[in-house]
C-alpha positions in Angstrom: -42.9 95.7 -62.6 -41.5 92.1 -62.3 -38.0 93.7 -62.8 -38.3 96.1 -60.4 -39.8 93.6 -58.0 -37.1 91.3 -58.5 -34.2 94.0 -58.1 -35.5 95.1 -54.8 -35.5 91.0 -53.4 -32.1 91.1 -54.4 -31.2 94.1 -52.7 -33.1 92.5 -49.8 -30.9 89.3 -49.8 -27.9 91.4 -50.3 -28.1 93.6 -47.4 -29.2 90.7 -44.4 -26.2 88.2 -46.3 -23.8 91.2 -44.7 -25.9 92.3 -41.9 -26.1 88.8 -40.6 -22.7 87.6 -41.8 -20.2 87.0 -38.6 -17.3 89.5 -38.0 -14.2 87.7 -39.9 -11.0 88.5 -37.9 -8.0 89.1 -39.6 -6.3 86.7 -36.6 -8.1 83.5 -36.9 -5.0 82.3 -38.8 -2.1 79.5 -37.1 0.4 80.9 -36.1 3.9 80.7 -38.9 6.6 79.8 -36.7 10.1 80.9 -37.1 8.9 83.7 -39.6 12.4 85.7 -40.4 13.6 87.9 -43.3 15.6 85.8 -45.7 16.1 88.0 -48.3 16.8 86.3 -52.0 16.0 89.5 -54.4 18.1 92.4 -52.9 20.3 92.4 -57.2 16.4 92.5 -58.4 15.1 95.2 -56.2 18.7 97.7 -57.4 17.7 96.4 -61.2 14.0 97.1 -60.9 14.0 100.5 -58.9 17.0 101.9 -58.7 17.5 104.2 -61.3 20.4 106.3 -63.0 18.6 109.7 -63.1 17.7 109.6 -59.2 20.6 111.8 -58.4 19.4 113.4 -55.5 17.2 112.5 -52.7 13.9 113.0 -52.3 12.1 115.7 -50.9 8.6 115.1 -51.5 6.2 112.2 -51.5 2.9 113.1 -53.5 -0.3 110.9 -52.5 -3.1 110.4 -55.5 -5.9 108.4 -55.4 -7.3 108.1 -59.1 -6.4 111.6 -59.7 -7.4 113.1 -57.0 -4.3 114.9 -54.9 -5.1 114.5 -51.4 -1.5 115.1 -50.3 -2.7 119.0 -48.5 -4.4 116.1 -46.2 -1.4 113.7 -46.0 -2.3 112.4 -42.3 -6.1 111.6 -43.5 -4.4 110.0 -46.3 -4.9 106.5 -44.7 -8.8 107.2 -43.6 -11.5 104.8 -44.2 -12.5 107.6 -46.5 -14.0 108.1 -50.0 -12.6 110.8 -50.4 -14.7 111.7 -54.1 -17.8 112.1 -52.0 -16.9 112.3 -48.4 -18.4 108.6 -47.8 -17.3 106.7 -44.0 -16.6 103.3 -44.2 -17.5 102.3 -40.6 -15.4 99.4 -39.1 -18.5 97.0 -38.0 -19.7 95.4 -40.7 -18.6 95.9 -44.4 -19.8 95.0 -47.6 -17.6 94.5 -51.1 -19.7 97.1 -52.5 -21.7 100.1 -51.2 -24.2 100.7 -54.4 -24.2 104.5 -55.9 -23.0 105.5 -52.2 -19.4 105.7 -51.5 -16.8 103.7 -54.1 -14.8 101.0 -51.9 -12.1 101.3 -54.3 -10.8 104.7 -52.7 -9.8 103.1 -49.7 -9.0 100.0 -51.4 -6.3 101.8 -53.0 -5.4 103.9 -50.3 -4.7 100.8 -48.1 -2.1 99.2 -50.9 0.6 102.1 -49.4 1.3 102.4 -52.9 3.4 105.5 -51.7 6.2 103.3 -49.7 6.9 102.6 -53.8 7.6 106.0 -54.6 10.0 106.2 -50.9 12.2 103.4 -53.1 15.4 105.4 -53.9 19.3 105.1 -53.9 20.0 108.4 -51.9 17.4 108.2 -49.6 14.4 110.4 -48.6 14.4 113.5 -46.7 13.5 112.9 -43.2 11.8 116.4 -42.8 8.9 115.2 -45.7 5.8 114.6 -44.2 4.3 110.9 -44.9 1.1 109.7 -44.5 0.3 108.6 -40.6 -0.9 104.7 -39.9 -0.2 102.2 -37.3 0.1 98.7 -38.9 -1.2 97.3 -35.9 -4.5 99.3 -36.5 -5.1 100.0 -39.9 -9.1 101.0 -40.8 -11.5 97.9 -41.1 -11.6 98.6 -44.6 -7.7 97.8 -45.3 -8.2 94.3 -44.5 -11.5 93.8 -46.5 -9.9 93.0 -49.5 -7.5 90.3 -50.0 -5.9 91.4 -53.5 -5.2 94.8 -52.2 -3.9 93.2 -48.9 -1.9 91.5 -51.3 -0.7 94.5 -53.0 0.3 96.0 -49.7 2.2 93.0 -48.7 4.2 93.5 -51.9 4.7 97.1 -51.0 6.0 96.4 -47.6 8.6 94.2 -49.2 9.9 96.0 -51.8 10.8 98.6 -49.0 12.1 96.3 -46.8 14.2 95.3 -49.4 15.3 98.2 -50.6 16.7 99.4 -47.0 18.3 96.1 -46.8 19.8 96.4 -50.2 20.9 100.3 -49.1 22.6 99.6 -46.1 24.6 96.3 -47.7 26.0 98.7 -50.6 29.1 100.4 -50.3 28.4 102.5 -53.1 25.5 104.2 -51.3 26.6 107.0 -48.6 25.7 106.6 -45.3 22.2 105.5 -45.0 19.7 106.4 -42.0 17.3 104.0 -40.9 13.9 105.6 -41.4 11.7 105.7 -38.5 8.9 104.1 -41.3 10.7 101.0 -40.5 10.1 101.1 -37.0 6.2 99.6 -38.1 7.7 97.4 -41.4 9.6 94.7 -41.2 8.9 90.3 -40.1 6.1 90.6 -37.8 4.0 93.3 -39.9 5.0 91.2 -43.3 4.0 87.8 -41.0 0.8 89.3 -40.3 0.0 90.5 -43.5 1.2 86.9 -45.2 -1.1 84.7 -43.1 -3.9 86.5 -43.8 -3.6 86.5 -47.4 -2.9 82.7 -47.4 -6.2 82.7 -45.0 -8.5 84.6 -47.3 -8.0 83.5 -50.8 -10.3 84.7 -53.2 -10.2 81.0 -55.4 -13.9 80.5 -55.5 -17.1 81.9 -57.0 -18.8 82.7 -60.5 -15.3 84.0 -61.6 -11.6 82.8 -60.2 -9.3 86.0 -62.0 -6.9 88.5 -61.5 -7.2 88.7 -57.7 -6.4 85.3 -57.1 -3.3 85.8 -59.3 -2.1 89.0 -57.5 -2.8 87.0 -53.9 -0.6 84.7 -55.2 2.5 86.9 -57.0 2.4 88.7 -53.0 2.4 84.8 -51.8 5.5 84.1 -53.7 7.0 87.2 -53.2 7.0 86.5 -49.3 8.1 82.7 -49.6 11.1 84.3 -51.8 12.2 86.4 -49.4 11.4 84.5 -45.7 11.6 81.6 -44.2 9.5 80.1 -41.7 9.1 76.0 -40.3 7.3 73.7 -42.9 7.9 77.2 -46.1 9.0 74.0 -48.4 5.6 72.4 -48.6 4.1 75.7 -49.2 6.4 76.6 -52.0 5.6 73.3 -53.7 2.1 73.7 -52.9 1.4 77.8 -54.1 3.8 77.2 -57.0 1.4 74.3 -58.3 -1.4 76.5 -58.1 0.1 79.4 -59.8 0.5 76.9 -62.6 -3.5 75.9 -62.1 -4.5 79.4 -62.7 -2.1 80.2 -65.6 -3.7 77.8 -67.6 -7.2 79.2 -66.4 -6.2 82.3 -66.8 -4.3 82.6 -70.0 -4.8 81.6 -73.5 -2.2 79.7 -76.0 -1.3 83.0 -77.5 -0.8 84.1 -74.0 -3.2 86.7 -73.8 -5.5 86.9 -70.7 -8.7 85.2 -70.5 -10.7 88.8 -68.9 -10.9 90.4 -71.9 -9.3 93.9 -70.8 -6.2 95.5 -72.2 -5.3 97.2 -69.2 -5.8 94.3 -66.7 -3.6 92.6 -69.2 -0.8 94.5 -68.6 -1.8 94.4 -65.0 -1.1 90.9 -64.6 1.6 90.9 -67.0 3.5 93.1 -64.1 2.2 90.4 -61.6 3.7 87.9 -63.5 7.0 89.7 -63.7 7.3 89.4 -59.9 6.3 85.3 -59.7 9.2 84.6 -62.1 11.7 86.8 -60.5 10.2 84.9 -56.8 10.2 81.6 -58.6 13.6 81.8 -59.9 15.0 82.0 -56.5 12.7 79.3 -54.9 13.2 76.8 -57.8 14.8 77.8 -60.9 15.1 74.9 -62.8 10.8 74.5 -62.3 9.0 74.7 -66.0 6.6 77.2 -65.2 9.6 79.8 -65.3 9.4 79.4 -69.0 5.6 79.2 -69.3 5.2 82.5 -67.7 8.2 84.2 -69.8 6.1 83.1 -72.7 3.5 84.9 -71.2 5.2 87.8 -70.6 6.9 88.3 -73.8 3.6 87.7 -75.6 2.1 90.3 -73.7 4.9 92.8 -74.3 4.3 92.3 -78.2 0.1 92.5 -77.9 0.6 95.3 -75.8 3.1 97.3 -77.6 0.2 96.9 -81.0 -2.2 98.9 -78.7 -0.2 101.9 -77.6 -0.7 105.0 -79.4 1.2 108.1 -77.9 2.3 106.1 -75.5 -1.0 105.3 -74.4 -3.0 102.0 -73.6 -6.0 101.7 -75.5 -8.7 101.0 -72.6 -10.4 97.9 -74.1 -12.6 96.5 -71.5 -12.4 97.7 -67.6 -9.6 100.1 -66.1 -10.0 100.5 -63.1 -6.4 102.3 -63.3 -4.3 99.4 -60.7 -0.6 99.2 -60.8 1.9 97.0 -59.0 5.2 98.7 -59.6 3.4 101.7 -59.2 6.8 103.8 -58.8 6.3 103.9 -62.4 2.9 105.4 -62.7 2.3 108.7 -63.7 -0.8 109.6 -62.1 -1.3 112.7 -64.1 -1.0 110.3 -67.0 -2.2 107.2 -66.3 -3.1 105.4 -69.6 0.7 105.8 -70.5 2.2 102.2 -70.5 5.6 102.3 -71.6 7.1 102.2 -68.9 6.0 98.5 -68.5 7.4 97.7 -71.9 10.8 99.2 -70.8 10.3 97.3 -67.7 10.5 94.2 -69.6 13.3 95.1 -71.8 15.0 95.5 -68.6 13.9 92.3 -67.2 15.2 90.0 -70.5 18.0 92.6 -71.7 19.6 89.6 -72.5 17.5 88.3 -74.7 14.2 88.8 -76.7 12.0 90.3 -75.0 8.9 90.0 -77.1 7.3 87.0 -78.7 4.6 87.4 -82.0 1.7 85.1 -81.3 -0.7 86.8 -83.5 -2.2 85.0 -86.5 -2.1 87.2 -90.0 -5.4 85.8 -91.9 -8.4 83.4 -90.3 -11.3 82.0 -93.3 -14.6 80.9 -92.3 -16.1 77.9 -94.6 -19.4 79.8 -93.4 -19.0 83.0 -95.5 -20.2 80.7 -98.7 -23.5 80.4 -97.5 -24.0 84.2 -96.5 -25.4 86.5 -98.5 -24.7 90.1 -97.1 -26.7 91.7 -100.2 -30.0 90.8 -99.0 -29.5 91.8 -95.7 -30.6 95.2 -94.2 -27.1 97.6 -94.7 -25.7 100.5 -93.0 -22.5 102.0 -95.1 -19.9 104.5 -92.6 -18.2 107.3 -93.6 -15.0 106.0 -94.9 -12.1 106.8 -93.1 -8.9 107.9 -94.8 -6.2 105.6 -93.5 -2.9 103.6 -94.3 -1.3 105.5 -97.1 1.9 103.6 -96.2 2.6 100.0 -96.0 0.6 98.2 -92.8 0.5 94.7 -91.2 -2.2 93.0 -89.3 -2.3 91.0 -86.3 -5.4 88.9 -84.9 -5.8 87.2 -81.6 -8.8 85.6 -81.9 -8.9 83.9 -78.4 -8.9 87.5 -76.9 -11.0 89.0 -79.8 -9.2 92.0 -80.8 -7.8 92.3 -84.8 -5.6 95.2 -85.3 -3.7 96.7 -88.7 -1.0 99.5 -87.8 2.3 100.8 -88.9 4.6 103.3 -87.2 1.8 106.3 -86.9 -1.4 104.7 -87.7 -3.5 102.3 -86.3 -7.4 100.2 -86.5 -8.8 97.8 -84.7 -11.7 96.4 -84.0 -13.3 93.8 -81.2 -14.6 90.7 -81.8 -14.2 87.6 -79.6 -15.3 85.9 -76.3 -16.5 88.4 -73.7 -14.3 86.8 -71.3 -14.1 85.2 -68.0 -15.4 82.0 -69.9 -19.0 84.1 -70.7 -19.0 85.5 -67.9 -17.6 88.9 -69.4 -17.4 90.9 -65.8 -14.6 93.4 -67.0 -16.0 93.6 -70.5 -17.9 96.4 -72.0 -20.4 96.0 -75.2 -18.2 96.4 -77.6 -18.3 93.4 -79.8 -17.3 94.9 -83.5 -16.5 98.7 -82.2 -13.6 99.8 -83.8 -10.6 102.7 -82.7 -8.5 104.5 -85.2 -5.6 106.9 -84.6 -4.0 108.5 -87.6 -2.2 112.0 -88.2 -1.4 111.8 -84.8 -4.9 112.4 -83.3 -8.2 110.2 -82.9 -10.5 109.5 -85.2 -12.8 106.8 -83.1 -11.5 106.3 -79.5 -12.6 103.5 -76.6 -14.6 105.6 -73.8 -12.5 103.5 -71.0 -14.3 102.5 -67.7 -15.4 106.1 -65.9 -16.6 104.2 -62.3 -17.8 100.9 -60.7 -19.8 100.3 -58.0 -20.3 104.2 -56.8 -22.8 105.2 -60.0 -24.2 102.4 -61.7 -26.0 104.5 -64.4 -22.1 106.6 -65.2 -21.2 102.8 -64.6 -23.5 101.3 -67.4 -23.4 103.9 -69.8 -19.4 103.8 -70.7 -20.1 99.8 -70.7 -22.9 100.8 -73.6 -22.4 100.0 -76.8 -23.7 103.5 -77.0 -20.7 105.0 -76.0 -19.0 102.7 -78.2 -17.9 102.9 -82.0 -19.7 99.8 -82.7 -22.7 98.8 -84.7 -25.4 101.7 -84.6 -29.0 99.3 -84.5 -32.4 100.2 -83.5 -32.5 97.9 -80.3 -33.7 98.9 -76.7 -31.7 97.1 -74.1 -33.0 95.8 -71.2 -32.2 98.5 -68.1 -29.3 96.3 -65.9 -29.4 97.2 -62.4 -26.2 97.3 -60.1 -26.2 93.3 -59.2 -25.7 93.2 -63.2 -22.8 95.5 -63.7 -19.9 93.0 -63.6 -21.2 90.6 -65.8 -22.5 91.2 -69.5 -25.8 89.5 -70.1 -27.7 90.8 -73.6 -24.6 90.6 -76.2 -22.5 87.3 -77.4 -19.6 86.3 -78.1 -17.9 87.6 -81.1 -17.4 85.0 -83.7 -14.9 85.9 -86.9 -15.4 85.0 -90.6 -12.7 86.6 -92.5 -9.2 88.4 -91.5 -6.4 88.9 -93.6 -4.6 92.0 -94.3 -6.7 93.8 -96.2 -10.3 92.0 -95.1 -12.3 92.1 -91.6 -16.1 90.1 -91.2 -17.3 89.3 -88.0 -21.0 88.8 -86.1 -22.1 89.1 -82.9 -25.5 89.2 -81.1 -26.7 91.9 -79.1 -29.9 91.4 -77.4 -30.4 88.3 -79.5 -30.2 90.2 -82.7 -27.9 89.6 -84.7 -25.3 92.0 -86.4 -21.9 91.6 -89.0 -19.5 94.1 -89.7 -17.3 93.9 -92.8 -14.2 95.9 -93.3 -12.2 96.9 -96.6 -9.0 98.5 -97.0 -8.5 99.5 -100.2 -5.9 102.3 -101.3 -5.5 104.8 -98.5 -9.2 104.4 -97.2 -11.5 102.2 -94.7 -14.7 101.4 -95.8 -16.9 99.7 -92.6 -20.6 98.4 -93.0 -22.9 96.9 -91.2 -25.6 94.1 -91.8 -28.1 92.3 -90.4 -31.1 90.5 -91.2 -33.0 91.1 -87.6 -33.1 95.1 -86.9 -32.7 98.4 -88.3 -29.1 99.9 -88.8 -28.3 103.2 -89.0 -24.8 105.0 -90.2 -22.2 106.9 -88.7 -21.9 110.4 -91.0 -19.0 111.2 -89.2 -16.7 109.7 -86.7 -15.2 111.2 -83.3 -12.2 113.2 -85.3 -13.6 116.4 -84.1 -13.7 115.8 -80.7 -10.6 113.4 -80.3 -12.5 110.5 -81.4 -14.7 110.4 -78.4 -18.2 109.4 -79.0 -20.4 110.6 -75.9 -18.1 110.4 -72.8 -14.2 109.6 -72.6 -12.7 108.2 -69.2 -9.3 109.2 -68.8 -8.6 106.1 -66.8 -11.0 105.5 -63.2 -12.9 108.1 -61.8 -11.5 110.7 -64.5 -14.5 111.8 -66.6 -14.5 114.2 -69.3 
């Protein structure tokens, strides 16, 4: 009753703090004087996205939204739609999240013009295709109610720019049309966009993350490729807090501080632009080197968590892309591309850095004594008839052993955002394994957010995870509690080496280890604890692609 009664006052405060908030104008900025193109990164825009195979020009432009194809309605593309349940966003007042209504996302990512990406070619685009309709000058409400996809769009804008800048300059390239898209992108649209990022910075509350980051990258980006009256003092001052937020953000071992495979290789392609925008602004500054670290680190992590080409969905995925040219939409958990990305980027030199540590003792195993403790013994799994290495990261919590074709790991660490664990799921000591080319226990992924907060809950569960299987009932969370984990701990780590796993966490304040034994082509997992009742898994998810209830083939794609 009390929880019930608390929810609704919260729903209470939540609806007058937007129904009494005043109108913010996209305009109430000062006005950038002298704002002209001064373009730095025309070599890096040919490297990036110009490619050998595009031999011809291209004919068509498809539009998807999270999997949905809503090209048949290319000029409602840009609609303050949600177009997965038919949901209008009206242009009054807005709210960041319109609970199991209408997902704000949709048109979120409908206003990053993620298309002008896929417009990015050497031969140029047909001028008979049909692209999606919009006026720059008045674009839905919804477009500019989020800064990080403002951002994104601002990125988007620039890249083409740049790219018809970079066509027209090359001999190589036959003679060029102007596109009437440019008639609506170019300084004044890029102007507008720039102040109103640098206006509404999303550097404060509960959790300062990966929006801030990618408001920044677009920041940089711009000052890369402009110039404007007093842009020196705003180098020196967005470079400095790039820096800030790098050592918020990352850890030592360069791995990202959300806890989330997939937004880890989102701002690992963030990254990517700051030190290509950086090296042109001030090449000789040290962060260039901090965030090569970074990037390097992350190609190596990341690399460990593909199978089939795939990104393991640890944490959130709520499916975002920056050089979305590169996206396959009817694929979307494939990630190489970004590793060939950053081959591309350092082809002359390494392009990958090992920061993982091989074995991690725990003076506290002595004193624990796992015999006298209530046990739950798994199905073993049949794994690693060849040679295999292991790699922890303990500051992100994820252990891993693979070769070649086979591959365990299992999750046990912070919950990220320093506790605050917004885009992680309850999945303290879950495991996945992939051998023989097919699944036998498999992350569920993220399935929604703020649209269906029971779809949104459940593929957080440890339910739908490969974790721990223990008698508890969870307290019901209601949608003000689904970016932020509050009845499970952090993971804390007693043992890893090569051929050893024991870790604890806490869920619901009771306590839980997990110990894992290679030993001779088989995994043997168990589970203890002293505090509830555990029961075993018989079998794993091998016969149905090592899905447990539900699998989320990236947002809003539920099997």
């Amino acid at each position: 009753m009390f929880k019930n009664l608390l929810t609704l006052l919260k729903k209470i405060k939540y609806e007058l703090t937007f129904i009494l908030k005043s109108s913010s104008e996209k305009n109430r900025y000062e006005d950038l004087k002298n704002f002209s193109l001064f373009p730095s990164m025309l070599d890096d825009i040919k490297k990036i996205f110009w490619q050998i195979s595009d031999d011809d020009t291209i004919h068509s432009i498809p539009f998807i939204v999270f999997g949905k194809d809503i090209t048949p309605k290319i000029d409602e593309t840009l609609s303050p739609f949600d177009d997965f349940c038919d949901f209008k966003f009206n242009s009054k007042k807005l709210k960041p999240a319109y609970f199991n209504k209408a997902d704000v996302k949709v048109p979120y990512e409908k206003s990053r013009f993620q298309f002008l990406q896929l417009m990015i070619h050497p031969k140029g685009v047909d001028r008979n295709i049909r692209l999606p309709y919009f006026d720059i000058q008045n674009l839905p409400r919804i477009f500019w109610n989020s800064p990080m996809d403002v951002a994104i769009r601002n990125i988007n804008l620039i890249f083409y720019y740049l790219h018809f800048i970079a066509s027209v300059d090359d001999s190589d390239v036959k003679k060029y049309s102007r596109p009437e898209i440019l008639e609506q992108i170019g300084d004044e649209a890029i102007k507008e966009h720039y102040e109103y990022i640098i206006n509404n910075l999303e550097n404060t509350g509960n959790v300062v993350g990966n929006h801030y980051l990618v408001e920044l990258t677009s920041i940089l980006l711009t000052l890369a490729n402009f110039k404007f009256d007093g842009k020196e003092e705003q180098v020196k001052y967005f470079i400095n807090e790039l820096e800030l937020q790098i050592n918020e953000q990352f850890y030592d071992d360069g791995t990202n501080f959300e806890s989330s495979t997939h937004y880890s290789a989102f701002v690992t392609e963030a990254l990517i632009i700051c030190k290509l925008s950086i090296e042109k602004l001030d090449n000789n500054h040290p962060i260039v080197s901090k965030i090569d670290h970074i990037i390097k680190s992350n190609r190596f992590f990341l690399s460990l968590m593909i199978n089939n080409k795939e990104l393991s969905q640890i944490g959130d995925n709520d499916s975002g892309k920056i050089f979305y040219k590169f996206h396959d939409e009817h694929k979307p958990l494939q990630i190489d591309w970004l590793i060939n990305l950053i081959d591309k980027i350092y082809q002359n030199s390494e392009s990958e850095i090992d920061t993982s540590i091989k074995y991690l003792d725990n003076q506290i195993i002595e004193d624990l004594n796992l015999d006298s403790m209530n046990k739950a013994s798994h199905t073993k799994i049949k794994i690693f008839n060849d040679d295999f290495v292991s790699y922890g990261y303990k500051q992100f919590g994820l252990f891993i052993w693979r070769n070649e074709k086979e591959f365990l790991s299992i999750r046990c660490g912070p919950i990220g955002q320093n506790g605050y664990g917004g885009h992680a799921h309850y999945d303290q000591l879950s495991i996945e394994c992939f051998t023989d080319n097919s699944w036998i226990a498999r992350d569920p992924g993220t399935g929604t957010y703020t649209d269906n907060i029971e779809t949104r809950n459940n593929f957080r569960s440890l339910d739908y995870h490969w974790g721990p299987k223990p008698n508890i009932a969870f307290p019901k969370e209601d949608e003000f509690d689904c970016f932020k984990l509050k009845y499970m701990s952090d993971g804390e780590v007693l043992q890893f080496d090569k051929n050893n796993f024991l870790g604890f966490a806490d869920f619901n304040g009771k306590r839980i280890y997990r110990k894992i034994t290679f030993n001779n082509g088989e995994v043997s997992i168990e589970d203890f604890s002293n505090e509830v009742e555990l029961e075993e898994y018989i079998s794993w998810g091998e016969q149905n692609n090592g899905t447990k209830v539900k699998f989320s083939n990236g947002y809003k794609r539920v099997s």
